[in-house]
Short mmCIF file of the C-alpha atoms (twelve columns), coordinates in Angstrom:
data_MODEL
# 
_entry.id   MODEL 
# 
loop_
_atom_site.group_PDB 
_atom_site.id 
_atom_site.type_symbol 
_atom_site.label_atom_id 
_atom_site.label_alt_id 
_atom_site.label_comp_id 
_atom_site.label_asym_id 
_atom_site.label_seq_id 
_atom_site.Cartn_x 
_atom_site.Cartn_y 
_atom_site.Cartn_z 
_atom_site.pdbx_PDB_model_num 
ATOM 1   C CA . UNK A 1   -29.321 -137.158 -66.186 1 
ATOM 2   C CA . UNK A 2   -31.956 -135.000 -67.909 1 
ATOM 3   C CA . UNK A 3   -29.420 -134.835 -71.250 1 
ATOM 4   C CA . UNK A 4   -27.566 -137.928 -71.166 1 
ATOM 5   C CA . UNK A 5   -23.929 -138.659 -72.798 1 
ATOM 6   C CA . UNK A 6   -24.649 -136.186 -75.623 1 
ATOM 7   C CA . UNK A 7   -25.395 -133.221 -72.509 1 
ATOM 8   C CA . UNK A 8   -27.004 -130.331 -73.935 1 
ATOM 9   C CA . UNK A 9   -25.152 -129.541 -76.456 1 
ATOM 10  C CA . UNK A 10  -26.072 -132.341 -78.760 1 
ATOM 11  C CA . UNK A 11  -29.518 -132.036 -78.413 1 
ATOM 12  C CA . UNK A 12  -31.493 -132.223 -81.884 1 
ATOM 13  C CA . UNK A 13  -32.013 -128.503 -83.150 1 
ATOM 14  C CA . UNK A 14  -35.526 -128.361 -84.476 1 
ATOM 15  C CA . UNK A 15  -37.803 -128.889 -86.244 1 
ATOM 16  C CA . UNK A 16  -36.536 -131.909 -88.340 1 
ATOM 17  C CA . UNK A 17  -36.683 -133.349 -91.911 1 
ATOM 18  C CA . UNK A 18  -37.774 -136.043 -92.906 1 
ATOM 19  C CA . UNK A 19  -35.527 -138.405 -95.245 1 
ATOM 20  C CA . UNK A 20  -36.557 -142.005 -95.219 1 
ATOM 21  C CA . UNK A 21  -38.396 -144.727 -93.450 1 
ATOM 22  C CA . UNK A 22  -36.911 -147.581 -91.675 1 
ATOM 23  C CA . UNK A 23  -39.122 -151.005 -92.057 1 
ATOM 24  C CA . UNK A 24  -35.883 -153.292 -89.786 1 
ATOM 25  C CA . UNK A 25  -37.713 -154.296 -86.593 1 
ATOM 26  C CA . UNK A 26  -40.790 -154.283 -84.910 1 
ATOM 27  C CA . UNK A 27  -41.491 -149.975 -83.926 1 
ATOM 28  C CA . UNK A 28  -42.350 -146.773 -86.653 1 
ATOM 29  C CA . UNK A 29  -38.914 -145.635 -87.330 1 
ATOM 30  C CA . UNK A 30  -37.599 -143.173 -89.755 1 
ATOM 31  C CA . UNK A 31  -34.171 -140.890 -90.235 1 
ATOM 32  C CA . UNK A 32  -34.307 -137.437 -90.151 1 
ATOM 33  C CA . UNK A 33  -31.916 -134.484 -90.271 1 
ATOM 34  C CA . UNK A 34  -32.312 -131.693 -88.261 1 
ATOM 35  C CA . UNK A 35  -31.868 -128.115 -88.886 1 
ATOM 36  C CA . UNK A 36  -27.712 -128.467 -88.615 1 
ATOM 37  C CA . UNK A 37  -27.864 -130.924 -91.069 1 
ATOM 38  C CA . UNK A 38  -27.230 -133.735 -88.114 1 
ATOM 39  C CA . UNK A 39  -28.869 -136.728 -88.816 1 
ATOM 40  C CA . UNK A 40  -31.116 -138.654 -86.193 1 
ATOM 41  C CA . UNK A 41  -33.107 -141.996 -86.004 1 
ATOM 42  C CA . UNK A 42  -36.886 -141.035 -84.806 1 
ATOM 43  C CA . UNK A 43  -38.456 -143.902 -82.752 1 
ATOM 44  C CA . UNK A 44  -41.893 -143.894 -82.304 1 
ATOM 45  C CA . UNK A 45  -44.318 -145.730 -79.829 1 
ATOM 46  C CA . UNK A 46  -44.225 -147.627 -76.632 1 
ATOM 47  C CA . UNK A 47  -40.290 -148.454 -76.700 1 
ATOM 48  C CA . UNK A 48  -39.485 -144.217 -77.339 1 
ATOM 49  C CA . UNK A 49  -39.926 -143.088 -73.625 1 
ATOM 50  C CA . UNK A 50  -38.279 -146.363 -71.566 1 
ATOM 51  C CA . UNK A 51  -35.528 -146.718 -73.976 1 
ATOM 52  C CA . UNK A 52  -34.401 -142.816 -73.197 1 
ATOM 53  C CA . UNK A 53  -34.537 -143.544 -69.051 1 
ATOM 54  C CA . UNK A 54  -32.643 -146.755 -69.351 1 
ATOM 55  C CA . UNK A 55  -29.624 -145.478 -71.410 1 
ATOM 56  C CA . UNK A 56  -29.670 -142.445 -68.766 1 
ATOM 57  C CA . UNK A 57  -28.995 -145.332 -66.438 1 
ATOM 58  C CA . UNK A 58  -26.535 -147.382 -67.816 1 
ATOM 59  C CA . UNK A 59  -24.473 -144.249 -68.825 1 
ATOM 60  C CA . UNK A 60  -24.977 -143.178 -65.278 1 
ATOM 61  C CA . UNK A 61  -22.577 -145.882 -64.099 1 
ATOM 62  C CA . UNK A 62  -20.115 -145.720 -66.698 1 
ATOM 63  C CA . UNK A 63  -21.579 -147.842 -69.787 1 
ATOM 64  C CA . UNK A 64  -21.327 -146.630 -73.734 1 
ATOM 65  C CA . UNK A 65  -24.946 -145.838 -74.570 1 
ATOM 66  C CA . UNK A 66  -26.214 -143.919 -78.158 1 
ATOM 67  C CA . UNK A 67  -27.143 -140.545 -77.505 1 
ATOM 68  C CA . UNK A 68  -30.702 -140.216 -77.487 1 
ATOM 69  C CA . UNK A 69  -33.643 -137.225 -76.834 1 
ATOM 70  C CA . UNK A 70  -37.288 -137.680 -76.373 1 
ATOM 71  C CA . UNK A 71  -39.528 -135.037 -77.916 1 
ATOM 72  C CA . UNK A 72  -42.832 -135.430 -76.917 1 
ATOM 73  C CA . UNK A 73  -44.294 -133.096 -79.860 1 
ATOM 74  C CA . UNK A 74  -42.012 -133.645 -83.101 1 
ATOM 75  C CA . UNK A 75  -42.334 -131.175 -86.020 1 
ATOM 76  C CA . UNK A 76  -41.589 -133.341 -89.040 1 
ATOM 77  C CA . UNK A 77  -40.880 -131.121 -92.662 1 
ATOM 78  C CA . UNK A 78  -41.885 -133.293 -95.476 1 
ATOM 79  C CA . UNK A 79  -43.535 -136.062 -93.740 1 
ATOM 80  C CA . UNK A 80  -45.194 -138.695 -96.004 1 
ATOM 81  C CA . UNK A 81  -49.148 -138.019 -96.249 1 
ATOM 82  C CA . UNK A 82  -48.761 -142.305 -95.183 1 
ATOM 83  C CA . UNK A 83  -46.269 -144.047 -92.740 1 
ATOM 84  C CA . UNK A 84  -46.340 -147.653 -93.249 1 
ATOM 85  C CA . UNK A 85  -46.162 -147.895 -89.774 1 
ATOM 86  C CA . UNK A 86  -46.526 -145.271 -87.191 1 
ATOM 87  C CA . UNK A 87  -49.383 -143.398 -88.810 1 
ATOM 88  C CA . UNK A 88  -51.220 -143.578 -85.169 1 
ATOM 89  C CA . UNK A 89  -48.923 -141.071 -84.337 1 
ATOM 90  C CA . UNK A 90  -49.263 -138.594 -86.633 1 
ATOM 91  C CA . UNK A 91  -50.858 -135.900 -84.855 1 
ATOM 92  C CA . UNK A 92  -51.476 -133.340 -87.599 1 
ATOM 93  C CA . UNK A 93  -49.616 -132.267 -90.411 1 
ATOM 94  C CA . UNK A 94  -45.812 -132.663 -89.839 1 
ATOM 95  C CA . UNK A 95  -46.307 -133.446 -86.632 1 
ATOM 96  C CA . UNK A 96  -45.998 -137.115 -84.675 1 
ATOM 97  C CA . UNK A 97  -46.031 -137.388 -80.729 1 
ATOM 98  C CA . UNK A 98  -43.752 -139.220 -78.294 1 
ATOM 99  C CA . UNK A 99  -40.347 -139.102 -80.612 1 
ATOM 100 C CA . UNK A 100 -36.895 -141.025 -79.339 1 
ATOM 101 C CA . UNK A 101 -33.990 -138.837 -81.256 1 
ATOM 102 C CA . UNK A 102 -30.991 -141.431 -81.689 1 
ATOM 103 C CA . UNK A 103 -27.927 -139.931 -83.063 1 
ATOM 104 C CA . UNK A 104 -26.375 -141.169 -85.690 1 
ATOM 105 C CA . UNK A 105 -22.687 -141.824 -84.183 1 
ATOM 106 C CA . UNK A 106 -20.595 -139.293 -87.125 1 
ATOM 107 C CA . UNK A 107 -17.370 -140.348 -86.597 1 
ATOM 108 C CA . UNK A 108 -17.329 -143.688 -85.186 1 
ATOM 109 C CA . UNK A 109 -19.217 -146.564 -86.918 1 
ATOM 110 C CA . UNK A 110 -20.596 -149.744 -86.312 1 
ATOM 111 C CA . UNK A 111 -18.570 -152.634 -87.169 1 
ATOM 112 C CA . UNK A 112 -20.419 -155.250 -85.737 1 
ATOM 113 C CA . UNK A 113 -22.521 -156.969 -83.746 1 
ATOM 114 C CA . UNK A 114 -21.563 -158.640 -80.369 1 
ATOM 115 C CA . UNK A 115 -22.961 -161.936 -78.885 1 
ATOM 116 C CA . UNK A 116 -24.220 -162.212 -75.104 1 
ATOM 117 C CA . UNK A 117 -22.592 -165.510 -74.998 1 
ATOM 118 C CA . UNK A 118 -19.295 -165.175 -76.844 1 
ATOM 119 C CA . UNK A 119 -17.628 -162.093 -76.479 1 
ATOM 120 C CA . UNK A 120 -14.169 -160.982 -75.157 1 
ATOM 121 C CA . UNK A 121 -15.677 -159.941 -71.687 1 
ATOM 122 C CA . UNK A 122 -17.240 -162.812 -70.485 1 
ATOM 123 C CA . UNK A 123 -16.507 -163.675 -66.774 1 
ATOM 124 C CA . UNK A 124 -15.091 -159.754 -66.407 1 
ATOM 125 C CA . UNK A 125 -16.934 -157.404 -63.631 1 
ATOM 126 C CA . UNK A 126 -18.269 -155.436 -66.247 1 
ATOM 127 C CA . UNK A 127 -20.083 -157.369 -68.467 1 
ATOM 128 C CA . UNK A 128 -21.363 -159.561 -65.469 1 
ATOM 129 C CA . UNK A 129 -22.866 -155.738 -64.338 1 
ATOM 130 C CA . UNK A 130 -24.019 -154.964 -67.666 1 
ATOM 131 C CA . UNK A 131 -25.938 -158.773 -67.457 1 
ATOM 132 C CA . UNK A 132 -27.198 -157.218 -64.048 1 
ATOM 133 C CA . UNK A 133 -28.460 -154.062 -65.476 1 
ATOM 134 C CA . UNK A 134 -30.310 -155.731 -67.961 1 
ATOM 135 C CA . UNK A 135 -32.566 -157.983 -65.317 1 
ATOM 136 C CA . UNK A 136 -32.524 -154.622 -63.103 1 
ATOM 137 C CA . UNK A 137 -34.086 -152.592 -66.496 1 
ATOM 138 C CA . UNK A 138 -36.242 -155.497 -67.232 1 
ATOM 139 C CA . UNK A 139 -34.880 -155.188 -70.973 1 
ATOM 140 C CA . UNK A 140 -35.349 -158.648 -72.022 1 
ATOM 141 C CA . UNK A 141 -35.060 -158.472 -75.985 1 
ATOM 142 C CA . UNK A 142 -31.577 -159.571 -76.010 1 
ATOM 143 C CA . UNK A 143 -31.330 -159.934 -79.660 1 
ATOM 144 C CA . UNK A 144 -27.699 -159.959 -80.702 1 
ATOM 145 C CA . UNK A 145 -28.767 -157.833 -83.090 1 
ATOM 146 C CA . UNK A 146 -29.370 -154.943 -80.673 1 
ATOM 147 C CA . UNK A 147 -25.365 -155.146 -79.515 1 
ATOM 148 C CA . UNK A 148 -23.331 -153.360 -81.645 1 
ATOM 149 C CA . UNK A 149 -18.992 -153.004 -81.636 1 
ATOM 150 C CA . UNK A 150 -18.290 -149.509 -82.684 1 
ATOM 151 C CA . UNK A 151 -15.212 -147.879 -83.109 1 
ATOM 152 C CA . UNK A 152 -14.872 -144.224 -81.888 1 
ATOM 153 C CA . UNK A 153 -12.253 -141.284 -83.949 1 
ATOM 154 C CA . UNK A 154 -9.387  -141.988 -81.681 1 
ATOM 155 C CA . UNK A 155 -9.469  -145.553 -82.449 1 
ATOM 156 C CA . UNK A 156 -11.170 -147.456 -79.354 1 
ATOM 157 C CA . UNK A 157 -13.248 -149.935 -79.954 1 
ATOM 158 C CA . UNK A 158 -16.724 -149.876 -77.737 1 
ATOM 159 C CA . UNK A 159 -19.231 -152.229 -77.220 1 
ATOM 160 C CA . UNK A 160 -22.799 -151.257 -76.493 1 
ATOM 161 C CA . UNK A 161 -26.200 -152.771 -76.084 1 
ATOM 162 C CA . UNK A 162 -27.908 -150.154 -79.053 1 
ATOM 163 C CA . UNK A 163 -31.900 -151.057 -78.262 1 
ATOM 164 C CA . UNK A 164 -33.087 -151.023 -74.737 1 
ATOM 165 C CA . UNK A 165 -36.722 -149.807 -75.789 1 
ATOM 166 C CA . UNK A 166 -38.270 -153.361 -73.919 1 
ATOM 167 C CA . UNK A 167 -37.359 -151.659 -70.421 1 
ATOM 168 C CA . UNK A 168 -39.484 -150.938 -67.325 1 
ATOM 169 C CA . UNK A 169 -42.195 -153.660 -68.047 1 
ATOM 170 C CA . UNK A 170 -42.505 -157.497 -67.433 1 
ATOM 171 C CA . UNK A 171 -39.283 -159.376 -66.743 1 
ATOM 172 C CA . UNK A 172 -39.889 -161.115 -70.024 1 
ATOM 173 C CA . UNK A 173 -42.058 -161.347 -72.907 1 
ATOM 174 C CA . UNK A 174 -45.309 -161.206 -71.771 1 
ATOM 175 C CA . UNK A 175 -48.876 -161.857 -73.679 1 
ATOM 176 C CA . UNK A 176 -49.120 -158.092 -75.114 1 
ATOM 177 C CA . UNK A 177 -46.848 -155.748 -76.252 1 
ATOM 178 C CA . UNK A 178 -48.736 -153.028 -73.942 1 
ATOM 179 C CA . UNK A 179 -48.084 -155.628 -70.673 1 
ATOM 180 C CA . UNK A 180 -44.141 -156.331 -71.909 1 
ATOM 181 C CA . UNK A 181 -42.578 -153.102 -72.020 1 
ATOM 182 C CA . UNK A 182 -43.420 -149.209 -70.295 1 
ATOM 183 C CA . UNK A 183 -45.669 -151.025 -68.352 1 
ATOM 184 C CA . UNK A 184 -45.565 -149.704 -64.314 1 
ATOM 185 C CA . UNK A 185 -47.421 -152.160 -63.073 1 
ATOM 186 C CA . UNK A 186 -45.674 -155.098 -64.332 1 
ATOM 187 C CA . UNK A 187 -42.226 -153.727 -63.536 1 
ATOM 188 C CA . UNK A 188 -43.845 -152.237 -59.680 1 
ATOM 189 C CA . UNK A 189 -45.033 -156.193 -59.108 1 
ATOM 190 C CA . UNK A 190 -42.346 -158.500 -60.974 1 
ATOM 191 C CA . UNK A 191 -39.969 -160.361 -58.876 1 
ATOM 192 C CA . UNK A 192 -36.248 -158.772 -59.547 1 
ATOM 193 C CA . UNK A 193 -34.071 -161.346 -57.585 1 
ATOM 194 C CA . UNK A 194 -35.009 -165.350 -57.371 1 
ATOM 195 C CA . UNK A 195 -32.364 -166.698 -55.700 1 
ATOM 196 C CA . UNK A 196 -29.131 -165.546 -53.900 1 
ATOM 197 C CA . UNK A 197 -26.485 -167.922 -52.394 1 
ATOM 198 C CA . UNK A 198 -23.184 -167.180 -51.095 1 
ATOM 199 C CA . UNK A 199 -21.613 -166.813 -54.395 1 
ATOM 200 C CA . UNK A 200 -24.001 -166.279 -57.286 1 
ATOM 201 C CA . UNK A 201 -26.780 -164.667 -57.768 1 
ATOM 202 C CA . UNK A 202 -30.362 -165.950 -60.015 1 
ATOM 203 C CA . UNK A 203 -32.335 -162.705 -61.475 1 
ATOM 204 C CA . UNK A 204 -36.285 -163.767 -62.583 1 
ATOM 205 C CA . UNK A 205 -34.928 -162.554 -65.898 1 
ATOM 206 C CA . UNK A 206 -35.687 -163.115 -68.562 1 
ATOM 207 C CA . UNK A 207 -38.602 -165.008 -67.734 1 
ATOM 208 C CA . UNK A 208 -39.937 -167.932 -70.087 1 
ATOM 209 C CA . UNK A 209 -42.669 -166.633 -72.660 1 
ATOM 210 C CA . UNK A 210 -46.067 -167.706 -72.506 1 
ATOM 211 C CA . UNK A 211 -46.949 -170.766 -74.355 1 
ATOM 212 C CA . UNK A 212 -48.773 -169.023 -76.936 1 
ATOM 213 C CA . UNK A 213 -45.346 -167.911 -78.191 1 
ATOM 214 C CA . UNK A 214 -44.517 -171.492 -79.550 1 
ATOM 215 C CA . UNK A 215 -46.092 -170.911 -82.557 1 
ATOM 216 C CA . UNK A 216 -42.913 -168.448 -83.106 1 
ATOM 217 C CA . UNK A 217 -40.555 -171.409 -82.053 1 
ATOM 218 C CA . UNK A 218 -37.393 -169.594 -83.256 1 
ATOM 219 C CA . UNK A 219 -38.535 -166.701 -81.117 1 
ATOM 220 C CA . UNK A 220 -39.830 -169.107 -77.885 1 
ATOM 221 C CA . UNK A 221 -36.357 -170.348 -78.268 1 
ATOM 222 C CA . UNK A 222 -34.389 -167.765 -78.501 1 
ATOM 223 C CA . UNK A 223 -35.636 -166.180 -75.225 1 
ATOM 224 C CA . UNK A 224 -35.543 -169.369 -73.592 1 
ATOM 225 C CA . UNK A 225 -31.981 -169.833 -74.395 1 
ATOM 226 C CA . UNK A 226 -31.740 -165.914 -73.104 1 
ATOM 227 C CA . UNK A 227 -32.456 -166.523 -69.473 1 
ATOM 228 C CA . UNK A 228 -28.661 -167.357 -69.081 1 
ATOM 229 C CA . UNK A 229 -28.054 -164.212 -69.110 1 
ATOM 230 C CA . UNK A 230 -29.551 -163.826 -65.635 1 
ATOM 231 C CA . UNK A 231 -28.648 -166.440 -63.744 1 
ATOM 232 C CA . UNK A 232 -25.880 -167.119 -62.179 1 
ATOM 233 C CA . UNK A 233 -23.939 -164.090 -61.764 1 
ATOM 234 C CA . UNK A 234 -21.364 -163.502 -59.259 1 
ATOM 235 C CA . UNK A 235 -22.980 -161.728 -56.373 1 
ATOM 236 C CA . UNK A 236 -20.035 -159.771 -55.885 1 
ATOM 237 C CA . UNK A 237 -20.536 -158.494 -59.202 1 
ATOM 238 C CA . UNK A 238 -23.888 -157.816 -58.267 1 
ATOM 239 C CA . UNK A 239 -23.414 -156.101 -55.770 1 
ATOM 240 C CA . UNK A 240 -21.095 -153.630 -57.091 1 
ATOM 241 C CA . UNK A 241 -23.680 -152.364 -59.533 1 
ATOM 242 C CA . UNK A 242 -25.841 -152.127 -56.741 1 
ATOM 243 C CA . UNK A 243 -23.402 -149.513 -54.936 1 
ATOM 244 C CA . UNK A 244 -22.899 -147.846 -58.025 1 
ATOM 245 C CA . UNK A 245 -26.477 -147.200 -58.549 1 
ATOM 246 C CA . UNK A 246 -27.000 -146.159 -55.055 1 
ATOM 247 C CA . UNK A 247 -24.701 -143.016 -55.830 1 
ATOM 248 C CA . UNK A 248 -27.710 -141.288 -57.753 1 
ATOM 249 C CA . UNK A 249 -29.968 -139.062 -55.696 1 
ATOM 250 C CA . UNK A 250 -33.633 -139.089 -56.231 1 
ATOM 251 C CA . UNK A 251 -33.878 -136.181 -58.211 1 
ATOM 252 C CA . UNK A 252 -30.856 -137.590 -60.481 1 
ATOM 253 C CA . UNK A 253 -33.295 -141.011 -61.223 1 
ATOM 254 C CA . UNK A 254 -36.543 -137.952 -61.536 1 
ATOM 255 C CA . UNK A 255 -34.642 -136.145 -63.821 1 
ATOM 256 C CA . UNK A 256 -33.965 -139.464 -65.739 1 
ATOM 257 C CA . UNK A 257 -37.652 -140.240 -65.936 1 
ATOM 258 C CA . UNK A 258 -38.515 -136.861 -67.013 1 
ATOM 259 C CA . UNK A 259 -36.176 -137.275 -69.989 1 
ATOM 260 C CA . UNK A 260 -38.594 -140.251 -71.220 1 
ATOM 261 C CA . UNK A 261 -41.362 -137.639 -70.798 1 
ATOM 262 C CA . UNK A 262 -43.048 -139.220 -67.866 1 
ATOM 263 C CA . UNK A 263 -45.612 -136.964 -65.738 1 
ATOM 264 C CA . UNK A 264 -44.231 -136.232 -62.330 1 
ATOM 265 C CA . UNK A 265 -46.370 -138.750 -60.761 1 
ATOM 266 C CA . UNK A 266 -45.352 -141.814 -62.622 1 
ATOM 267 C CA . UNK A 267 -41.898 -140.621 -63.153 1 
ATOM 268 C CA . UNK A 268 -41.972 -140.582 -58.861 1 
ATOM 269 C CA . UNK A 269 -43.455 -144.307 -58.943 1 
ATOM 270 C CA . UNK A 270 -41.093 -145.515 -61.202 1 
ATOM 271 C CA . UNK A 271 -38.259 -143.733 -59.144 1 
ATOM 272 C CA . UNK A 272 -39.522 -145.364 -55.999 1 
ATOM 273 C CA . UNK A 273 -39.488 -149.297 -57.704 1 
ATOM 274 C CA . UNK A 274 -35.770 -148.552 -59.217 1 
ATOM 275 C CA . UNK A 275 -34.739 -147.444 -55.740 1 
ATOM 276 C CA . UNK A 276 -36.271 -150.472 -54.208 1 
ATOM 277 C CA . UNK A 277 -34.345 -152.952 -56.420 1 
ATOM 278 C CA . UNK A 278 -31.246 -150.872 -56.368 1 
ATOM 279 C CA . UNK A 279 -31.586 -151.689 -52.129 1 
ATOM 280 C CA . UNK A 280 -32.319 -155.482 -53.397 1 
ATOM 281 C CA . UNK A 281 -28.552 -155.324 -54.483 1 
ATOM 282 C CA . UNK A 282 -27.380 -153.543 -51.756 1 
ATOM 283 C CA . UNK A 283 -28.638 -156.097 -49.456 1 
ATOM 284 C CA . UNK A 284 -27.060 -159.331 -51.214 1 
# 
């Protein structure tokens, strides 16, 4: 749990270079190559820590995730005097704090994205759990963008969600970034199930957006039309993520926590409200 799908043998040799900036999305990212000439996508910010627990999670109970590190001091050779976005992170010369290392997948490449509502899986087990893990996670940016079909060297094709930096916050988007995402006390309080009948199962997930948001209709829309993706799922379904989760130990959903770079003490909260919703499952 503490080195994810890539264990510790794929872990970024250090320090890094620095090779270009990357201006797609909302968070300071950049590529980088490290000092075996692999190359990595550096996430900076308040998505870099969550989005390192939650694919610790999901590959926890057998899901294709990226391979990602968090480095909470990153030496940076070559590092632009200016970021056009990050530069609050900067720390001192060739050096930013709180760094997600992605890396890049080498031999298998992405071939496209997949949609949440038309895909080949729909109505399976699986992709009802992965639905599950999502409202569990709290990642609500369900951008189709952020779903990506690779195919691996021996031919297989996978399907992954790619981003899951939105985790461990609010249940949707709320009125700041700050409350929406990493946020303890908005994960600790928010309501995980809403309603559970004999046969399906409604997650508070993803909940609507404040109003303010309509002046981004595309974007109030968009999540609006999202919050299928929590409701109704088989409780069955369910249910069987909620034994699989219940197979990690404490220390295995610590150890998760502490690869995010979470102090002991939050890392120990947070442990204590995943635990709580993984018995919300268990209970259906």
């Amino acid at each position: 749990m503490l080195n994810g799908p890539g264990g510790e043998k794929h872990q970024p040799h250090l320090p890094v270079k620095f090779l270009k900036e990357d201006r797609h999305g909302q968070n300071s990212k950049f590529n980088v190559e490290d000092a075996d000439g692999t190359k990595w996508k550096a996430k900076l910010g308040i998505e870099a820590p969550p989005e390192v627990v939650a694919t610790r999670l999901l590959w926890a109970i057998g899901y294709f995730t990226n391979e990602n590190y968090f480095i909470p001091n990153l030496e940076v050779k070559n590092l632009p005097a200016h970021l056009n976005r990050g530069e609050g992170h900067v720390t001192s010369p060739d050096h930013v704090d709180g760094a997600r290392l992605q890396r890049h997948p080498g031999n298998e490449k992405k071939d496209a994205t997949w949609s949440w509502k038309h895909n080949p899986f729909v109505g399976t087990r699986e992709f009802n759990g992965l639905r599950v893990m999502m409202a569990f996670l709290s990642n609500w940016d369900l951008k189709d963008e952020n779903n990506a079909i690779s195919t691996s060297k021996d031919g297989r094709q996978e399907y992954l969600v790619t981003d899951v930096g939105t985790a461990f916050g609010a249940s949707g988007k709320h009125w700041t970034e700050a409350a929406s995402k990493n946020n303890l006390g908005e994960y600790k309080k928010a309501r995980f199930i809403s309603k559970a009948t004999p046969d399906y199962v409604d997650f508070n997930f993803p909940r609507r957006p404040p109003l303010l948001h309509l002046l981004v209709l595309p974007s109030y829309i968009h999540q609006v039309c999202m919050r299928s993706v929590g409701h109704h799922v088989p409780r069955a379904d369910a249910k069987w993520v909620g034994s699989l989760l219940a197979q990690l130990t404490t220390d295995q959903i610590l150890e998760a926590f502490r690869a995010g770079g979470y102090p002991p003490d939050k890392a120990a909260t947070f442990t204590k409200v995943v635990q709580s919703r993984i018995a919300e499952l268990n209970q259906l």
